[in-house]
C-alpha positions in Angstrom: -33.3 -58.7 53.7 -32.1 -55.5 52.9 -29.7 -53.2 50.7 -26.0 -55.4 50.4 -27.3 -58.5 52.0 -26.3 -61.9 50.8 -29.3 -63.2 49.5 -29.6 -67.0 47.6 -30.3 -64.9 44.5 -27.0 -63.0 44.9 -25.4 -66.2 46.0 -26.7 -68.1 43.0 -25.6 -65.4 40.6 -22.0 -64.9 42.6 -21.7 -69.2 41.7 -23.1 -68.8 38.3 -20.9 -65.8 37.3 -18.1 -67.0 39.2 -18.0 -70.2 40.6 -18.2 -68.8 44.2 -19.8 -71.4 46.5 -21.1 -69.6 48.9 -20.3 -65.8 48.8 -20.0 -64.1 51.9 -20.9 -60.6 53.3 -17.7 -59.7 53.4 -17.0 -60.5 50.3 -19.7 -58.7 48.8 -18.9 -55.7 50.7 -15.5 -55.9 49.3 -16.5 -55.3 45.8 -17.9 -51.9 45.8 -14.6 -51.0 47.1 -12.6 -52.8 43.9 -14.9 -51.2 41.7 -14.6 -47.4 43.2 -11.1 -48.7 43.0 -11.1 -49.1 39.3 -13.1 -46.2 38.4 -10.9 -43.9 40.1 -7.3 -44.1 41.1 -6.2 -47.9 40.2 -5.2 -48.6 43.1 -5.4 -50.1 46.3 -4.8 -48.5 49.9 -3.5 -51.1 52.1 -4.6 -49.5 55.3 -8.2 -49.7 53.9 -8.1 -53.1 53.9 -8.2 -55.6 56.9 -6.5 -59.1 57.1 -9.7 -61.2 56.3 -10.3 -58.5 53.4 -6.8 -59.5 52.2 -7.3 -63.6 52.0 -9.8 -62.5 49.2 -8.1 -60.4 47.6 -5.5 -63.3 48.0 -8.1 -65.5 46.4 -9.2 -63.1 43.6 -5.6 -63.3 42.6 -5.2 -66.6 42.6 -7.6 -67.0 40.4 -7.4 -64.4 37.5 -9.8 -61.8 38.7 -7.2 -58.9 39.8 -3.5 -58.2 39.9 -2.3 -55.6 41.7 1.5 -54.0 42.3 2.5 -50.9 44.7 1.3 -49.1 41.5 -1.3 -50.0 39.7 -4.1 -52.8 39.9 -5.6 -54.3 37.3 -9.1 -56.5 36.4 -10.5 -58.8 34.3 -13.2 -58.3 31.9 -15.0 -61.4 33.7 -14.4 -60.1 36.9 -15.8 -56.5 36.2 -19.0 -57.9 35.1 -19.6 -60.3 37.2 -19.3 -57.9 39.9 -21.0 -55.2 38.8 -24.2 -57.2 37.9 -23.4 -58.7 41.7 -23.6 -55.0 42.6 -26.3 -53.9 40.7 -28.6 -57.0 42.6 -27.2 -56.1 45.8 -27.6 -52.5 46.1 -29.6 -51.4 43.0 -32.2 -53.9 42.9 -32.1 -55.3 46.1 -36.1 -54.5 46.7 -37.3 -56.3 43.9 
């Protein structure tokens, strides 16, 4: 498997960190954007986002992990982590 594939590893760490059953591509593919998203201008671009990209964001919301307004978006501390050590697996490390 290769750089961003949904590996057990990834999907064992994605239900460790955050309860997630059984990530999905998409999913994971989502959270680079979230964190570019944080690190730069706060906030989302609707017409960046797709309608299956939008249930989890829908999810994420419901439970904690983000809040977002036209404005500003927002992210928890457990969130942030757990994705970027998702990330760092997924695209860093994803060789070793």
């Amino acid at each position: 498997m290769g750089r961003g594939a949904v590996t057990p590893e990834i999907k064992q760490l994605a239900k460790q960190l955050l309860g997630i059953e059984d990530l999905t591509t998409r999913e994971l593919r989502l959270m680079p954007y979230i964190q570019y998203t944080m690190m730069n201008e706060q906030r989302l671009e609707i017409q960046r986002i797709n309608p299956e990209e939008r249930k989890i964001l829908s999810k994420w919301r419901a439970n904690g992990w983000i809040e977002d307004d036209a404005s500003e978006m927002s992210i928890s501390k457990q969130f942030w982590d757990a994705i970027n050590q998702i990330l760092w697996l997924a695209y860093v490390n994803y060789d070793n």
